[in-house]
N, C-alpha and C positions, 0 to 999 in steps of 0.2 A: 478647347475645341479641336486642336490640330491631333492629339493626341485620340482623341475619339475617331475623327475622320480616319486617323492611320491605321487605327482595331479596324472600324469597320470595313474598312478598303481591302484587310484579310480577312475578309470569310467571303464562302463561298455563295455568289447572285447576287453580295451586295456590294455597288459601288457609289452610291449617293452620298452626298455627307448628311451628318447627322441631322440640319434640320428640316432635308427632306423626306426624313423616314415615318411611315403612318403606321396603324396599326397592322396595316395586310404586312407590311416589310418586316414588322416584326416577327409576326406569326411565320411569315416563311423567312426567316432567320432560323428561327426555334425550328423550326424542318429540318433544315438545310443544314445545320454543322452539328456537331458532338459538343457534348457537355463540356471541353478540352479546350475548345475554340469559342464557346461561348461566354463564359465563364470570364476571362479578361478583358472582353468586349464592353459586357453588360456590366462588373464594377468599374470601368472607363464611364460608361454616359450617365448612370444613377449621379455623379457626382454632381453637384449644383453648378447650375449655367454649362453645364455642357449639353442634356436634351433639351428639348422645349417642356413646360412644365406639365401639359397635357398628356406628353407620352410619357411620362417620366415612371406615373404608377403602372405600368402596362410594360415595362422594363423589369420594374421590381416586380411584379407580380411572376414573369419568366424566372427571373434571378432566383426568386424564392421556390420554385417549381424544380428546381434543375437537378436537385437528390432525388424524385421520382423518375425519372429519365432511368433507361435501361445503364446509361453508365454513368449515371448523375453523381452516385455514391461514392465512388473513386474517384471522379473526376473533382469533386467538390474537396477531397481530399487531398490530392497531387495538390492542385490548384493553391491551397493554403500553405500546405508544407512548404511548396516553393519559394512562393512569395513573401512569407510572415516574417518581421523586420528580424528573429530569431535565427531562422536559417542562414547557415553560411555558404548555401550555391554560389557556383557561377552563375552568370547571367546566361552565358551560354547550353546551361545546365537547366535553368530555370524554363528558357521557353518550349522542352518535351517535354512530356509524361517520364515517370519515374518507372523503369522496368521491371526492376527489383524492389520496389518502397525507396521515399523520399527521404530529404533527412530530416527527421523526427524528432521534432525536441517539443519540450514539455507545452511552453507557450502556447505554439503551434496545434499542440494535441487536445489543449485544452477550448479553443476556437473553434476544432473542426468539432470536436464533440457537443458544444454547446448546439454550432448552427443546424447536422443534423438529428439533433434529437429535440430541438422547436418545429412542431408541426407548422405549416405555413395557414394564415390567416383563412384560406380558404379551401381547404381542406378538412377533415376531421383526422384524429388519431390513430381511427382504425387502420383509416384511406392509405393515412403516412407510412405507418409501418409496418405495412401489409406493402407496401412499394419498395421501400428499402431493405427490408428485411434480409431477401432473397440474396440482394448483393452485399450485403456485410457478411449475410454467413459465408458465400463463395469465398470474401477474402480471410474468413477464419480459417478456413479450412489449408491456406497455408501456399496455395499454387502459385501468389501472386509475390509471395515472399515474405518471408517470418515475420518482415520490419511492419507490411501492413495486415499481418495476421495478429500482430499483436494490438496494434493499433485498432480494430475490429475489437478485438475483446475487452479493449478499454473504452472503447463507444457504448458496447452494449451492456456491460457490466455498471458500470458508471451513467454512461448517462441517459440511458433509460431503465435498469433496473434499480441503480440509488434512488431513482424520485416516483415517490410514491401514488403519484397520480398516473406515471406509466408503468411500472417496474411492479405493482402488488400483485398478488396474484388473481387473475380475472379481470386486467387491465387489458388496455390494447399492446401495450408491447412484451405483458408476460404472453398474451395470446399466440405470438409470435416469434417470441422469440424462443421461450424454456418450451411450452406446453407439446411441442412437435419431437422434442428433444426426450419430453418423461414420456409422453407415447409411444416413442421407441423403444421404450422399457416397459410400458405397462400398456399396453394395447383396452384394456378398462374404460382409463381417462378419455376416451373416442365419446362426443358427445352422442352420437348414434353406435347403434350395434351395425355397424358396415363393414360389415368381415364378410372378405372374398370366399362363396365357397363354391368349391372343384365344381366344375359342371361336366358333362359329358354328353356328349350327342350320339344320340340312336333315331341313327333315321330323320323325319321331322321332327320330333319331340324331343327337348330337352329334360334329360333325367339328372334332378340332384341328388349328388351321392353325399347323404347325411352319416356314412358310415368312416371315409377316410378325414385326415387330418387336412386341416388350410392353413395355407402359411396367410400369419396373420401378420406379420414384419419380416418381412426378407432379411438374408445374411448383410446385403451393402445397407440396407436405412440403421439395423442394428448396431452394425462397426458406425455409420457414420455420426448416432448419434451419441456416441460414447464420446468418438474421437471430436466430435464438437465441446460435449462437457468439457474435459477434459481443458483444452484449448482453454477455454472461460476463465475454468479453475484456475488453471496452473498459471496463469499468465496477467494476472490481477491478487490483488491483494486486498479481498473485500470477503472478509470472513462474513457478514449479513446475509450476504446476497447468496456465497455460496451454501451454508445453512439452510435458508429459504429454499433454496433448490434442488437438492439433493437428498432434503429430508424426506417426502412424498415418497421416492424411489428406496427407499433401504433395503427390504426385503428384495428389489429386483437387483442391486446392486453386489446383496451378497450371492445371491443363486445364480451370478453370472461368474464373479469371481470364483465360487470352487469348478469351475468347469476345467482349470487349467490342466489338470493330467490326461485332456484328452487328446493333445496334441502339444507340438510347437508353435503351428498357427493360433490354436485357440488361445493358447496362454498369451501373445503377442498382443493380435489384437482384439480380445473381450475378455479375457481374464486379470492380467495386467493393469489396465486401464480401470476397471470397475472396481479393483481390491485398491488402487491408487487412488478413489475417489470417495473409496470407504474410508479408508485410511485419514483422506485429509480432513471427511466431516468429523470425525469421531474426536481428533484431536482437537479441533475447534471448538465444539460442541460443547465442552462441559457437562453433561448431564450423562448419567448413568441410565435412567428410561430409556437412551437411542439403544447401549448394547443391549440390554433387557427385548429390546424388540427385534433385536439382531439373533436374540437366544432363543427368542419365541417361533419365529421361523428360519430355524437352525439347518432343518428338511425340504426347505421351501422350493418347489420346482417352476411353481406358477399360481397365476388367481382368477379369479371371476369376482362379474360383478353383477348386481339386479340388473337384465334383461341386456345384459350384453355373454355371449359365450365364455366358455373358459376356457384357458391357454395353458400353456406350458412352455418352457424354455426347450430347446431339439437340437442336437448335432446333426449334419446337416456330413452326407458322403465324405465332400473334400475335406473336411475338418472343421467345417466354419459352424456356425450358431444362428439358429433365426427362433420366432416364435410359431409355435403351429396354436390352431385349437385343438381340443379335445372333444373326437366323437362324437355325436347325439347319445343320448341313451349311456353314457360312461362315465360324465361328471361326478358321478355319487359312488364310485367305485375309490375305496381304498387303497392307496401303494402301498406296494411291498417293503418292510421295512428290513434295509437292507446291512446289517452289520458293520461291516466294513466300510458302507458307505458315511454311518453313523460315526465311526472311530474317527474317519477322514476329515469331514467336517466340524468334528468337536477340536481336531488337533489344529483347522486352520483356525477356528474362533478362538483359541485362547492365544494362537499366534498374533492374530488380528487386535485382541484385547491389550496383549504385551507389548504392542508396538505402537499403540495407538492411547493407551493411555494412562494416566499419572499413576503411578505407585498408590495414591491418595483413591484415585477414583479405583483402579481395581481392588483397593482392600473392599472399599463401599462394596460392592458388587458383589465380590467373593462373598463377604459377609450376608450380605441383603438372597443371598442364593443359599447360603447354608443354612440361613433361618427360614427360608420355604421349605428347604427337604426336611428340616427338623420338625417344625411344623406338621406335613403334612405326614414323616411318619409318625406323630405322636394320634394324628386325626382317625390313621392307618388301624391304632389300635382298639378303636371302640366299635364295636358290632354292631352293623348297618346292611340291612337286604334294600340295594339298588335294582332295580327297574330299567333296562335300558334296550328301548327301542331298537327295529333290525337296522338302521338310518341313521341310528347316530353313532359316533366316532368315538373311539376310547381315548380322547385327547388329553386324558389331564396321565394316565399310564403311562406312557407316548412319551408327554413333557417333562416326567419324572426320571425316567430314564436317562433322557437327554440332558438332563438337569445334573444328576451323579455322576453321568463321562463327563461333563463340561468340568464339576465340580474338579473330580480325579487329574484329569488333566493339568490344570493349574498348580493343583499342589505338587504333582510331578513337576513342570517345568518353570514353576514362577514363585517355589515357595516364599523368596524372600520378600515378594511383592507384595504379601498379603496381608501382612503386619502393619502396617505403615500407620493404624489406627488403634493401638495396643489398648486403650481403654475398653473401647469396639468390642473387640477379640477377648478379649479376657471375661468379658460380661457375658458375650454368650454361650463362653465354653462354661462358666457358673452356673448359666442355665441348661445345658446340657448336662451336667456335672452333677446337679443339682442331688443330692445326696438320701430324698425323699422317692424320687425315682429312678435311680443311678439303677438299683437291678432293675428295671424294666425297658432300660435302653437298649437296641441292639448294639455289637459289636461294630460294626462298620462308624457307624456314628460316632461312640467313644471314641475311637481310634484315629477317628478324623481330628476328635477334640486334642488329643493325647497329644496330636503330629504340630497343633498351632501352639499349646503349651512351651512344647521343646522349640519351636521357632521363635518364642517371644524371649523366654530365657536364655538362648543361649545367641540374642542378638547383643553386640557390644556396647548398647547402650544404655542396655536394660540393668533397671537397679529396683533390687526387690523394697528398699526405702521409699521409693519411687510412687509406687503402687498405692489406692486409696484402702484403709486398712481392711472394710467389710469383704473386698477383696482378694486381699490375701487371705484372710481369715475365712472364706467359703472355699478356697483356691486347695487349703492347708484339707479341710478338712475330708474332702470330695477327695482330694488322695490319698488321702490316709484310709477310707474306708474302701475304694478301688484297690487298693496293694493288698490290704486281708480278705478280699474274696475273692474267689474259686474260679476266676478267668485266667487260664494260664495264658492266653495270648497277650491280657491287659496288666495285669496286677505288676511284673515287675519292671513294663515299663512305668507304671503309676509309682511304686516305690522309688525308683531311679530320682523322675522327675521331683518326688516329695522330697528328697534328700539336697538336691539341685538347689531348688526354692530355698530350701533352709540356710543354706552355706553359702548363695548364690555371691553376698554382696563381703564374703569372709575373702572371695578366689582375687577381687581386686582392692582391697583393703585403701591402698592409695587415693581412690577414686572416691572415699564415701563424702568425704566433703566437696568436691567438685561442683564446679558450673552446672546448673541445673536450666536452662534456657525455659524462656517461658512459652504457655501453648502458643502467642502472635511469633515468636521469633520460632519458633519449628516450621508453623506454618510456612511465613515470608520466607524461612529459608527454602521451602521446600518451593514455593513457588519462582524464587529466585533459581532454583535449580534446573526446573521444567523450565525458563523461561530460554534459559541458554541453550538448554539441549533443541529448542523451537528454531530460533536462532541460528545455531553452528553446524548442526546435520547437515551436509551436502545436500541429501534428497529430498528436503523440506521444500514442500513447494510456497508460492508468494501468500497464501492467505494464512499459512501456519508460522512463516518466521516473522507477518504484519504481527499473529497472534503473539507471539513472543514479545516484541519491542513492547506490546500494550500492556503485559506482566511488566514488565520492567520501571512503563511508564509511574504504572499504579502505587509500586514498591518507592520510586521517588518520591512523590507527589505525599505518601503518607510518611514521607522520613522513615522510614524503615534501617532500622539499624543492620542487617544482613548486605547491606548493598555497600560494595566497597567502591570507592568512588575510581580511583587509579585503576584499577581492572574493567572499570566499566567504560570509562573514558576511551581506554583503548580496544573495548568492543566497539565502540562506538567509531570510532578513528577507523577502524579497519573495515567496519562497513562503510563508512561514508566513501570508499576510497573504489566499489563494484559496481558505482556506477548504474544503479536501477533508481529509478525516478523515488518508487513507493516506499524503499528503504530509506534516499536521503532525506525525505521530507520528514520522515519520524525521527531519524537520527538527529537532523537539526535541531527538531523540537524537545525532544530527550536533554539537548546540552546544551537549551535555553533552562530546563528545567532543574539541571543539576548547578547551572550557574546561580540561580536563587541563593543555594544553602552554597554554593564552594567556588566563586567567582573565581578565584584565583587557581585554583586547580581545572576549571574549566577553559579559560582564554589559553593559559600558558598551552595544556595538548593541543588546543587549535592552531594559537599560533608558530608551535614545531612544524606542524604541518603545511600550515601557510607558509611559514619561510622557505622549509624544506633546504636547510642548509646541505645536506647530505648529497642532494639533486638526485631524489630517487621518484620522484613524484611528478607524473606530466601534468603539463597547464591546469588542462580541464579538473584535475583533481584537486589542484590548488583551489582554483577557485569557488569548489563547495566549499572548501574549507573556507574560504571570504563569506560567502553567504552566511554559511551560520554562525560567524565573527559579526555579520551584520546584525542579526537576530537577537546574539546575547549581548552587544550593546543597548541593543533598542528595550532587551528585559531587564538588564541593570536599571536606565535610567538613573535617576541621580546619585545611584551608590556608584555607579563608574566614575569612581578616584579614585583617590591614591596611588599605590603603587601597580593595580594592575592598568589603571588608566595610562599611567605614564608606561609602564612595559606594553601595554597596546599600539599604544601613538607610535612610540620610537621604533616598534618593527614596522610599522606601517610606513614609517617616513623612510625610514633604510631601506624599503623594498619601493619607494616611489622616487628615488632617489638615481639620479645617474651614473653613480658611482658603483654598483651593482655589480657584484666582477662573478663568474660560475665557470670553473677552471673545468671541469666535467662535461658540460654541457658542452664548452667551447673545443674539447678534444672529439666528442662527437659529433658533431658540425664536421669537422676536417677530416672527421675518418667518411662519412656521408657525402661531402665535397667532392676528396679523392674517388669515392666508387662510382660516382654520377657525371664526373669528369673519363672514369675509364669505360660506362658506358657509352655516352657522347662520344668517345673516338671508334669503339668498335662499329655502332652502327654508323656514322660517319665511312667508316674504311669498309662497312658492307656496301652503303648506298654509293659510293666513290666520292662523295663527295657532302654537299649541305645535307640534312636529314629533312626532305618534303614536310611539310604540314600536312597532315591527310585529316585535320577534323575541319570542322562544317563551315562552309563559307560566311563570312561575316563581312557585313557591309562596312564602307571606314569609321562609320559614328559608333557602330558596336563594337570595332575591333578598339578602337582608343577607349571606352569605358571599359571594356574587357581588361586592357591594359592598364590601364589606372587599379581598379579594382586587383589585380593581378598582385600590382605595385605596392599599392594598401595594405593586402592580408597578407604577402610575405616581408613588408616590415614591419609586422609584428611579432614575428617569431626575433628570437635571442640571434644578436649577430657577433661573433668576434667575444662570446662569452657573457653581453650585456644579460641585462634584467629581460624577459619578456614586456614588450609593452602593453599585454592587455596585463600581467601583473603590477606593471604600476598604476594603471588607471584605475582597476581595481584599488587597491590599496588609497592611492587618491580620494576615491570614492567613499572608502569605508572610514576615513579619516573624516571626510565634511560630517558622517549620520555622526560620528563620535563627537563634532564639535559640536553639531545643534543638540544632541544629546543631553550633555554636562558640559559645556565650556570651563567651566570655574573648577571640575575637577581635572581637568588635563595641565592645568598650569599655564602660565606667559610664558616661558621658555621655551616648551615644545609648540605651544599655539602660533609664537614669533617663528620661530624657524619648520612651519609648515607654511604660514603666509609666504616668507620670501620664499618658499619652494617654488608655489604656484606660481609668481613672478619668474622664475627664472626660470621656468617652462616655460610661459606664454613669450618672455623675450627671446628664449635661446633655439625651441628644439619647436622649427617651424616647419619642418619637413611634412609631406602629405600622409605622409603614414603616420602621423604623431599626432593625428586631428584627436583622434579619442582622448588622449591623453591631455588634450590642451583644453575639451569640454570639460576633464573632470576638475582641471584647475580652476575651472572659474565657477564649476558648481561649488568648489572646495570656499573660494571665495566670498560663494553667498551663503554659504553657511555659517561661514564667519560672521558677517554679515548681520544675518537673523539670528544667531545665538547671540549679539550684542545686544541688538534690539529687544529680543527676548526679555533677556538678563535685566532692559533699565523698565519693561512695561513690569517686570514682576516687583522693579526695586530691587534688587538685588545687589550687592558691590561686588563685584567681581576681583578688582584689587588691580585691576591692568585695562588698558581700552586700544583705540585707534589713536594714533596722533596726529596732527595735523599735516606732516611730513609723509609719515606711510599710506594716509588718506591721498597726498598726490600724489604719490609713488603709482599705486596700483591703479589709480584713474588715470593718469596718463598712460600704463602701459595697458587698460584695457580699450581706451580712447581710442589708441594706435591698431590693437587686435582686430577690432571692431569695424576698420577700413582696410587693413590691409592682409588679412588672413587670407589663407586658399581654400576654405571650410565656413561653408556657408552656415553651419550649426552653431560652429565656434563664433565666427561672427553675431548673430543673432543672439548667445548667449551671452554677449561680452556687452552689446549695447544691455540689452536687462539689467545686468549686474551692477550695469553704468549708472542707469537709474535709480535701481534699489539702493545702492551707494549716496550718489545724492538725496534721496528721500532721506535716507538716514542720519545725513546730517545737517537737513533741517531738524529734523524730528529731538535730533539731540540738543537744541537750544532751546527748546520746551522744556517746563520742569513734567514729571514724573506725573500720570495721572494721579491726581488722590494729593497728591502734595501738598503740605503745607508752610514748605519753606519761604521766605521771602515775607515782607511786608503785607499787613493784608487790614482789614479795616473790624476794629471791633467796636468799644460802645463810644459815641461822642460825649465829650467832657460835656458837663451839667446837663445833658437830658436825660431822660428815663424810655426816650422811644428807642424802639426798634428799628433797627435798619432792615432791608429786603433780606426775607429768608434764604435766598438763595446766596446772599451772599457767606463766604465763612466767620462766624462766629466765636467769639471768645466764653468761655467760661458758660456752653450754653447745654443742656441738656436735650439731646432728643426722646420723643416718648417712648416709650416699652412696654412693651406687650405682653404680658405675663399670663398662662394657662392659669384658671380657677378651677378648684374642684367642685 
């Protein structure tokens, strides 16, 4: 109750204690202060026997209200960061608002996202995120500081675009959150035709002028809605969502990106950003249809839709981009098709295509494109009187065109990329080739055929043994009668090539017996190849190097023989070490998954890392390396023995250990020491004297918690060269999940000399700063504890136990913990331990459920009756139940 009355007693009109507050006081609370000041108030009285139970719902009803508040959304946000048992603030830190963003750790981000992205009980969905919307995209947009700009894109990426009842599209939180975003790109998707247009005043009457253009998106909604995507994308790692949303947009995405030669501005910011959002769908994507429709409007300037106008993309005086409409009376008029303009954009599409996608997928493509032009010139040839209205469009001419420079181009700049499918390739230059119509193909086409000939032979790996024989055998013949006819442009590259083929596999002799990999191991490798370049590119944004680890994942999971384990370990090592939330949690799981097939080459990289003998590694990096030492123990399970068990235990115990000596660390201590001693005298000999305290006044109860806490987090860092103490509680830690794990595989030796560890923690290192490390001793204890117990409900012999001596040992000295600790947790955890201990050894002078050992009763000498079923029985059959056909 005291603690309620002291919230309430800070906010502003209220001074009553809490259980004179009614509904009016509430209501004008919820007036009266900011979501900042409420927000600790109201988790203060919600908690039980603090309000009366009547106001209690009408508390929570506020509480749950308080993300629709003009600053409900950040406030609800600060709010958690702060206070979530995850955070390492000050206390003094904790009671403002965060400036710049809180600090942010995962736990934390995972709370505020769940709470707002639950509509409150009395509201609808629409209501919700039509209220919050507005203030998460403000802090996307980056003003408030990166930390909750990102934090913002993991709200609305995650946790209302992941779940399908907000996030689909034509939901309420796609309504709001993407649809404003693809509007700005495609002015179309407008559920009405509400486009602004020019008006002009004569006199009284308003005359519309259906003749000029209307800006239908301004230059600022266009940048801003880019530089929102963008934000989303780059800043999340959720290839779904980003697919889902970027796909709609393709065609506005590419006719934004070639805009760049029209300035430095424009290239900045709407060229850049739009080819960078191409770029990341494309690679994600998988599918060759998205370039396909990338190629389809390759000329694309704008669109129309039934009964809404039609637009255009428009440079704009200062250099910037908006969208205008197009005229009355003009829509049906043909562009100009502009040459140059056509080269420009075929060279950024196949730039675009080469950057954006697999060797594999652009052979697909190149391929699946030179059998349309093949195609359509063989269509080309048969005699056809068309008919074509003044209205309609020579678009398939157009696409043809377009279709040949795309073609040309690639084989200029990427010819090695187009092979990648040599069965592919070679089949439909046979049908090109084809020796029944070879004279009636034009030149260009041959010649195209001729150029992937010479690319497939004279690739290193090509072996004309190789090839399936009807192939070489159509390959042979189709040149042989190309070289004796009367094309001097063709014929003696055709001869060349025929001679090639022939001799081809004579030039490496060495090689005919060689490793022949099969089509899964090309494959795998090729996707193990893509997966890294996902991976290790600097400019890979988060949804393309998620896309990567999930290649990799896949490549594991199938045993894949391309995947070498030691190289991958230390991809892995070296990611887990950058510090992004969305990379450690795959990386973890990656080396749960590699532990399956190679335990021991998996613990050992972690545990280099976790020891970090070298001392090149700070805490926080150690300690993912503990977590996902905790992970692949928990997926071992009973195969953690042997000797990786025992080489796990004993660095765990060395690093939980007091004896922990780090000569490195302990020279930079003293070099930090001396510079923070030679700061303290400067400003000392500035101020003449003490250095003032100039931060916030603190009353004596918070300046002594201040103090303590002060005293806590700086004895945990390494003093004099020791161990880090949150690395041995960790390590502490990670040793109890390995006992309840597999007890039986770690051994009595190292199981005994982890027990007396935790004892001589909890006797020796009673200091306030040592409290953590004295909880994980006695959780380490009850693990022991319940892997006994475990071990006699399964039956099991384990081969070693408790003796009646160490059973006093540890009870006594948790006995003593238990009343005289400084650490109310440690305390409370030490009486637990106390009992589960004694339950345990009651429980152990029971026999084993299921038992049959010991005397028991079976049939009495000279009668033929039965004793009570229930009792156990000699020699006696139970009935069975057997399936009849």
């Amino acid at each position: 109750m005291s603690r309620g009355k002291n919230f309430s007693n800070s906010l502003t009109g209220m001074s009553m204690p809490t259980g004179d507050l009614s509904v009016s006081d509430v209501s004008d609370m919820d007036a009266r202060n900011g979501s900042w000041n409420l927000l600790p108030v109201l988790n203060a009285l919600i908690k039980p026997n603090v309000a009366p139970p009547w106001l209690r719902p009408e508390l929570m009803k506020v509480l749950t209200l308080i993300p629709m508040r003009p600053d409900g959304v950040r406030g609800t946000m600060e709010f958690i960061f702060s206070v979530h048992p995850s955070s390492t603030l000050k206390t003094s830190e904790a009671t403002t608002p965060q400036k710049r963003g809180a600090n942010i750790t995962q736990e934390a981000m995972a709370v505020a996202t769940r709470i707002l992205t639950s509509p409150a009980g009395s509201v609808s969905p629409d209501d919700w995120f039509s209220k919050i919307s507005s203030q998460l995209l403000l802090l996307l947009d980056g003003n408030e500081g990166p930390e909750l700009a990102t934090a913002a894109a993991q709200i609305i990426m995650y946790g209302v675009l992941g779940r399908k009842q907000f996030g689909a599209p034509g939901s309420p939180g796609w309504n709001v959150f993407v649809e404003p975003l693809l509007r700005s790109l495609d002015p179309t998707r407008k559920e009405s035709a509400s486009v602004a247009i020019k008006q002009e005043d004569t006199g009284a009457d308003n005359v519309l002028d259906l003749s000029g253009k209307a800006v239908v998106v301004d230059k600022e909604q266009l940048f801003l809605g880019l530089k929102r995507l963008c934000s989303l994308i780059n800043s999340t790692p959720y290839p779904a969502q980003t697919r889902r949303m970027l796909d709609p947009v393709l065609p506005q995405l590419w006719a934004v990106s070639c805009w760049g030669d029209s300035g430095p501005k424009m290239e900045e910011f709407y060229s850049k950003p739009a080819r960078s959002l191409l770029h990341t769908f494309l690679r994600i994507s998988a599918s060759v249809d998205k370039v396909y429709l990338v190629l389809e409007n390759l000329m694309y300037i704008g669109g129309s839709a039934k009964g809404n106008p039609s637009w255009q993309f428009q440079a704009t005086s200062d250099g910037n981009l908006q969208i205008c409409s197009i005229p009355l009376g003009k829509e049906s008029e043909l562009p100009e098709l502009n040459w140059s303009e056509i080269q420009k954009r075929s060279a950024a599409f196949v730039n675009l295509v080469a950057k954006s996608c697999s060797p594999e997928e652009m052979s697909s493509f190149f391929l699946g494109l030179l059998r349309r032009w093949f195609q359509s010139t063989s269509a080309a040839k048969q005699l056809e009187i068309r008919f074509r209205s003044d209205g309609e469009q020579p678009r398939d001419e157009v696409q043809k065109l377009l279709d040949i420079t795309v073609l040309q181009g690639m084989i200029e700049q990427t010819p090695e990329k187009l092979i990648s499918r040599v069965t592919q390739v070679l089949e439909l230059v046979c049908q090109i080739l084809e020796p029944s119509v070879l004279q009636d193909q034009p030149d260009d086409i041959v010649a195209v055929a001729l150029s992937l000939i010479n690319l497939v032979m004279t690739a290193p790996s090509f072996k004309k043994s190789s090839l399936q024989p009807e192939i070489s055998q159509a390959l042979e013949l189709s040149l042989e009668k190309l070289s004796v006819s009367e094309r001097a442009d063709l014929s003696p590259t055709a001869r060349n090539l025929a001679l090639l083929l022939q001799y081809r596999d004579a030039i490496d002799p060495d090689e005919e017996h060689a490793f022949v990999p099969s089509d899964r191991q090309v494959e795998d490798r090729k996707t193990y190849k893509l997966a890294l370049e996902y991976i290790t590119q600097a400019d890979s944004p988060p949804p393309v190097r998620s896309e990567g680890l999930n290649l990799i994942s896949r490549l594991v999971t199938s045993n894949s023989s391309v995947i070498d384990v030691q190289s991958t370990l230390v991809l892995l090592s070296s990611l887990l070490q950058d510090g992004e939330d969305f990379i450690n949690l795959r990386v973890i799981k990656l080396y749960t998954q590699i532990a399956n097939k190679h335990p021991k080459a998996a613990t050992q990289e972690i545990l280099e890392h976790y020891l970090d003998a070298k001392e090149t590694s700070k805490t926080d990096v150690r300690l993912r390396f503990g977590e996902a030492l905790v992970q692949v123990i928990q997926r071992l399970g009973q195969t953690f023995t042997g000797d990786v068990a025992r080489k796990v235990c004993e660095t765990l115990l060395s690093i939980a250990g007091r004896r922990g000596y780090r000569p490195k660390t302990e020279a930079k201590q003293a070099r930090e020491k001396r510079l923070q001693d030679m700061k303290k005298k400067q400003a000392e000999e500035a101020w003449g004297g003490d250095v003032p305290d100039l931060g916030d006044e603190l009353t004596e109860e918070e300046q002594a918690n201040t103090e303590i806490l002060t005293q806590i987090v700086e004895g945990w860092e390494s003093k004099r060269g020791s161990e880090d103490v949150r690395m041995r509680t960790s390590a502490l830690s990670i040793f109890a999940i390995g006992l309840e794990t597999n007890i039986a595989g770690i051994g009595p030796d190292i199981v005994s000399a982890g027990v007396d560890l935790c004892v001589n923690v909890l006797s020796l290192e009673r200091d306030i700063e040592k409290g953590i490390i004295r909880r994980a001793a006695i959780m380490a204890v009850l693990g022991f504890v319940k892997a006994l117990d475990a071990a006699k409900q399964s039956s099991r012999r384990l081969g070693f136990g408790l003796t009646d001596q160490s059973r006093e040992d540890i009870m006594r000295t948790l006995k003593y913990v238990a009343v005289t600790d400084n650490d109310g947790l440690v305390q409370q955890h030490a009486r637990d331990v106390t009992e589960s201990l004694a339950n345990w050894q009651l429980a152990a002078m029971l026999p084993a459920e299921g038992s049959a050992a010991g005397p028991s009763i079976g049939r009495l000498a000279g009668l033929t009756i039965d004793q009570d079923r229930s009792l156990p029985a000699v020699n006696t059959k139970r009935p069975r139940i057997e399936e009849i056909e």
